[in-house]
N, C-alpha and C positions, 0 to 999 in steps of 0.2 A: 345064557344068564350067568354060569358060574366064571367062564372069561369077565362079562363086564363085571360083576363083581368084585373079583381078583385085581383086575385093573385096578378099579375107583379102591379098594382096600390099599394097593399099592403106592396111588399117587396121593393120600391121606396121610398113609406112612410116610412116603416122601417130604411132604409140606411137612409133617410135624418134625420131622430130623432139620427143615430149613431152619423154623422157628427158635428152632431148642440153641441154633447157632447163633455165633454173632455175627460173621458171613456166612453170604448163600454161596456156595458152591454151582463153578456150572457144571459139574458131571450132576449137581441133582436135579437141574432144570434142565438137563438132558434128557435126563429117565422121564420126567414126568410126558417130554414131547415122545419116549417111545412110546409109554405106554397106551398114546393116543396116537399112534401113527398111522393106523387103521382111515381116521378121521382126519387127519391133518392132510393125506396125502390124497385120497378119495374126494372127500368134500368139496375141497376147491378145483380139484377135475371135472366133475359135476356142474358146476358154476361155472366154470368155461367154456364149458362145453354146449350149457345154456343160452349163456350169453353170445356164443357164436351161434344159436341155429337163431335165435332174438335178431341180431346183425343181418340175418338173409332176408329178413320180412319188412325192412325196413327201408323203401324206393332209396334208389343212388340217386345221388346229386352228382351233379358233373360242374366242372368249372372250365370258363375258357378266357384266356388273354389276350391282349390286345396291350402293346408298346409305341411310343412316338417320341420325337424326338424336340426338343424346344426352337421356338424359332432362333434364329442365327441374327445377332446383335451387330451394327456396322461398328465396329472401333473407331474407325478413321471421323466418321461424319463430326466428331464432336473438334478435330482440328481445324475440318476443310470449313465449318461455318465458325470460328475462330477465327480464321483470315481474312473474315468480312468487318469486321470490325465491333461497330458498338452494335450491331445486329445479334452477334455472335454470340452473349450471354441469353437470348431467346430461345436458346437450344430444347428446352427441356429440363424443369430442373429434377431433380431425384425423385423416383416415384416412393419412397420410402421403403419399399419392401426390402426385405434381409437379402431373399433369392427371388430371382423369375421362377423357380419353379414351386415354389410357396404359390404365387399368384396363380399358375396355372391348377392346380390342385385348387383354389377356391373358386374358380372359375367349374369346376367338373362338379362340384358338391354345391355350387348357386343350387337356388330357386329355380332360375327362370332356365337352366340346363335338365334338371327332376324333371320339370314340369312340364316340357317338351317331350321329355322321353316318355312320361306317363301317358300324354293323348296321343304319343304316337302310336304306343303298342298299347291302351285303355289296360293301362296296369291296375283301373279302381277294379276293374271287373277282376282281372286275374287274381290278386291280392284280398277281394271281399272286401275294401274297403269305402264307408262309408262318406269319410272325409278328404281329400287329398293328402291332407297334413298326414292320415295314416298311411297311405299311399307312399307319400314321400317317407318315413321310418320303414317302411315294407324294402323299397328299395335300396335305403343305406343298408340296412344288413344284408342283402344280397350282393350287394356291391363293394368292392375295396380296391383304393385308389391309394396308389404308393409311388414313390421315385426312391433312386440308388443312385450310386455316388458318382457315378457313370452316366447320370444328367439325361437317363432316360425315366418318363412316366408311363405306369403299366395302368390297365384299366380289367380287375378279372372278376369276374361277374358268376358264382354260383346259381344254380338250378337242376330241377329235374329232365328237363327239356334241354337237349344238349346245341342244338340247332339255336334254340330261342335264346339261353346264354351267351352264344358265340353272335347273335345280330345285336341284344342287348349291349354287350361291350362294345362293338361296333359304333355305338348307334350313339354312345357318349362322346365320341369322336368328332361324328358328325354333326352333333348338336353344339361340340366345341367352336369346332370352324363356321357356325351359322352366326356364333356370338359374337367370338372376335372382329366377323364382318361388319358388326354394328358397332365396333370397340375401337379405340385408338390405342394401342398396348404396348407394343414396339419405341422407339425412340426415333422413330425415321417416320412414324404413324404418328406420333405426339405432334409433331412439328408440319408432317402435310397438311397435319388438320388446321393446326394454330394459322399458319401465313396461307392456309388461303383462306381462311375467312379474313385474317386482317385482309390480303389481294381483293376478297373481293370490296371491303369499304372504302379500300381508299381506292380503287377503282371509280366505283360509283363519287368520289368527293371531286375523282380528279375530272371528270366527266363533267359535274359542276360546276370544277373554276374555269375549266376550258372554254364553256359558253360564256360565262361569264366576261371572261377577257375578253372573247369577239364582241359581245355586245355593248361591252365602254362606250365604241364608236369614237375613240381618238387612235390618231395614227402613232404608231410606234416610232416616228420620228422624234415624239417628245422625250425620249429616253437619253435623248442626248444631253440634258438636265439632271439625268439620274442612269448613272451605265447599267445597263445590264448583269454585269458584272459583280456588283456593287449590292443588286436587289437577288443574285444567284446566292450570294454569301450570307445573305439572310435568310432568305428561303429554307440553306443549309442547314445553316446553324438552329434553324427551329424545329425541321426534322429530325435534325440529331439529337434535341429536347425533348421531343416526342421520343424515340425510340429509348433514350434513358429513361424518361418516365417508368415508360414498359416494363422495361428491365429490372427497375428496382420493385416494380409490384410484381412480378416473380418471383425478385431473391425474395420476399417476403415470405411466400408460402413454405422457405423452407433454410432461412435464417434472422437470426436476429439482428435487431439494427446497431448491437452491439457490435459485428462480427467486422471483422477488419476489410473482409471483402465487400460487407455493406456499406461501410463507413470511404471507402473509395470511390465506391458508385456514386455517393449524396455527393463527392468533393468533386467526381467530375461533371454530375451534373451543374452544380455552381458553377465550373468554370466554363461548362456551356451556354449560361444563360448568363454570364458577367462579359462574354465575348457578342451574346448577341445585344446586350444592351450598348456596349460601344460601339456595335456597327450601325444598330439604328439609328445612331447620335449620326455618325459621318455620315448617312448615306443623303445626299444633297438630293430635295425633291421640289419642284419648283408647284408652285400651286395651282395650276391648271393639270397638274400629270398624277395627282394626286391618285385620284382616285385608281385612275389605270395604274400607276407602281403597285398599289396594294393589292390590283388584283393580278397582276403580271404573280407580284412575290407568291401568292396566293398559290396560283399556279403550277409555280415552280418547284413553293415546297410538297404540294400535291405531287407533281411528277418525281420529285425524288424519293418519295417513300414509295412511291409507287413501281421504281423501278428495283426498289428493295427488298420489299417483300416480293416483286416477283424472280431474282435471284434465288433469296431464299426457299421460295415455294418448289422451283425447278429442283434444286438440291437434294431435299426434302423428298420428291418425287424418286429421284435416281436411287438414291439411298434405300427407300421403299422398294425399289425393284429389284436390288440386288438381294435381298434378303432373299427373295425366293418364295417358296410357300412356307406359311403361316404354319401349318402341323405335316411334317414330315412320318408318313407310320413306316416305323421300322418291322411289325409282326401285324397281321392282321389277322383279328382273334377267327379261329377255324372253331367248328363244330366237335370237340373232344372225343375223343375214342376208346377212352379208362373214365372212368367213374374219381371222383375224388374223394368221396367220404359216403357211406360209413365205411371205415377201416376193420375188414371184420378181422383180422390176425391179430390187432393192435387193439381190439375191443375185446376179444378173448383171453390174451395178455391180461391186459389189466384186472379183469375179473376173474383171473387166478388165482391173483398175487392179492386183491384188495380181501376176496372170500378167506387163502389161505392166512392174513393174517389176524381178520378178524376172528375165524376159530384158535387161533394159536392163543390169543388174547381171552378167547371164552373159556378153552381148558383151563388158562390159569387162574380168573377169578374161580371158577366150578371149585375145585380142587382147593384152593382159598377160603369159601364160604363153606366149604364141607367142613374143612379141619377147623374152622374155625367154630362151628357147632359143637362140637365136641368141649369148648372152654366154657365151665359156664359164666363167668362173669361177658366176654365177647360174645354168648347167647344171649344175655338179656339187651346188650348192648345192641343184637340186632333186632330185636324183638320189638325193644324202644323205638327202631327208625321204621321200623316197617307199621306203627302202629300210627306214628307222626305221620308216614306218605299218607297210608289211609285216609287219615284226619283232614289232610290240604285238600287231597283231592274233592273230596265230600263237602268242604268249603263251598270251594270251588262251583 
């Protein structure tokens, strides 16, 4: 009693020599930390020491990763269907995104990837949840999904279960590549898809006019009224009207009809359709052969789109093969073997350092509100606050 006494007489005397100055001195907020160093140094040892045995009762969490690689984009495919012609703008136009690997990262954090992994491993039960939608917030914070600069995506998935972590990351992978199977995502995928559905309609059209021509039932003798030649150049020329059409409801979804590359597509499709109105003018058709010319022409431009898209389909295909697989895994997440958090050396740290400063902060108001009792006017001044808290509270 007569130490703590001495002390609190001492860190009084202290304060009052701070006050009495116009600066504080740090040899005197020195003294006031010896004369509690009893408590400054104890205290917060205590507290850490706590907080480490706290740290041992609380289950480890283990984390495990899982790394892949993005699919591999053909360069070339955008010249080799360039050298096709008026085809060639059907390539695919820009999917808007910044990166591929933005789009991949939305494709891992979909719905319909959560929602796969949920019934595969019934995450409602594990999780206790009621709703999916809780289900699905359950497994975003267990889950985190990054890429580096280095253009690989990581998938690392905390738990207690060190095995269940390392299948769960896993398992995002796998549900990746189940999507993309249903997905056209690639640039060589964009375009398989587009020209064979066009392959297969004008398949089916040209199938159509095919019969159709057998069944005129005039001999193709009559053509010598109207050459061949003559009904090929038409056929052409309206196929290649078609495919500009295409072409410009394309550029649409991803320029305006301002843009100078627009504004050349409309001038050449004019001078497609100002070449095929002069050919229908020359092309000489005697009026018995009528009907069989328009379905010869019919035909023909059938067979030329038809042999168009299926160029382009083939390309499109090759282009798709070479990329390879779709999700290349560079690390396959393993079953962990350290624990990742809690950090008990880094938990006892901090609650060193956070105890030792909040005592160092408590001796000096203590010591503060002492010396400051001893004034009386700064007595009544506290007397007055403590009589207001009362007051709210009791509101209250």
């Amino acid at each position: 009693m007569n130490m703590s006494e001495n002390a609190t007489s001492n860190d009084q005397a202290r304060m009052g020599e701070m006050q009495g100055d116009d600066e504080i001195s740090f040899l005197d907020l020195l003294q006031v930390v010896v004369d509690n160093l009893r408590l400054l140094v104890l205290g917060p040892l205590l507290c850490g020491l706590a907080a480490l045995g706290v740290s041992f009762t609380v289950p480890p969490t283990y984390s495990a990763k899982t790394q892949f690689l993005l699919p591999h984009q053909q360069s070339s495919a955008a010249s080799i269907v360039a050298s096709l012609g008026a085809l060639g703008g059907l390539a695919g136009p820009a999917s808007g995104l910044k990166s591929p690997t933005d789009q991949y990262i939305a494709f891992l954090k979909s719905v319909s990837v959560q929602d796969a992994v949920i019934e595969r491993f019934e995450l409602m039960k594990k999780y206790q949840a009621k709703l999916k939608i809780d289900a699905r917030l359950a497994l975003t914070e267990s889950v985190k999904i990054s890429s580096g600069k280095d253009g690989l995506i990581s998938v690392e998935v905390d738990d207690k279960d060190p095995k269940f972590a390392a299948d769960l990351a896993n398992a995002h992978v796998d549900e990746l590549r189940n999507l993309l199977g249903r997905l056209a995502v690639t640039e060589a995928q964009q375009r398989r898809l587009f020209f064979e559905k066009q392959l297969q309609i004008t398949k089916e059209n040209f199938t159509k006019a095919d019969l159709a021509l057998k069944s005129s039932g005039i001999n193709s003798s009559v053509l010598k009224s109207s050459p061949a030649s003559a009904v090929e150049v038409v056929a052409r020329l309206k196929a290649g009207i078609s495919v500009q059409e295409v072409k410009l409801g394309s550029m649409r979804n991803y320029l305006t009809e301002s843009s100078p590359d627009f504004k050349q597509a409309l001038s050449e499709l004019a001078s497609l359709k100002s070449q095929l109105s002069k050919a229908e003018k020359e092309e000489p058709v005697s009026q018995g052969a009528s009907d069989y010319v328009a379905r010869y022409r019919e035909f023909k431009y059938q067979e030329t789109m038809f042999e168009l898209f299926a160029k382009q389909f083939e390309l499109a295909k090759v282009d798709e093969s070479r990329e390879g697989a779709v999700i290349q895994v560079l690390d396959v997440a393993e079953p962990p073997e350290k624990k990742a958090k809690p950090k008990n050396a880094i938990i006892a740290i901090i609650a060193t350092f956070a105890s030792g400063f909040a005592l160092l902060l408590l001796v000096y108001v203590r010591v503060a509100l002492k010396n400051a009792s001893q004034n009386e006017e700064t007595r009544l001044k506290l007397f007055a606050l403590k009589g207001a808290w009362q007051r709210a509270i009791w509101r209250q």
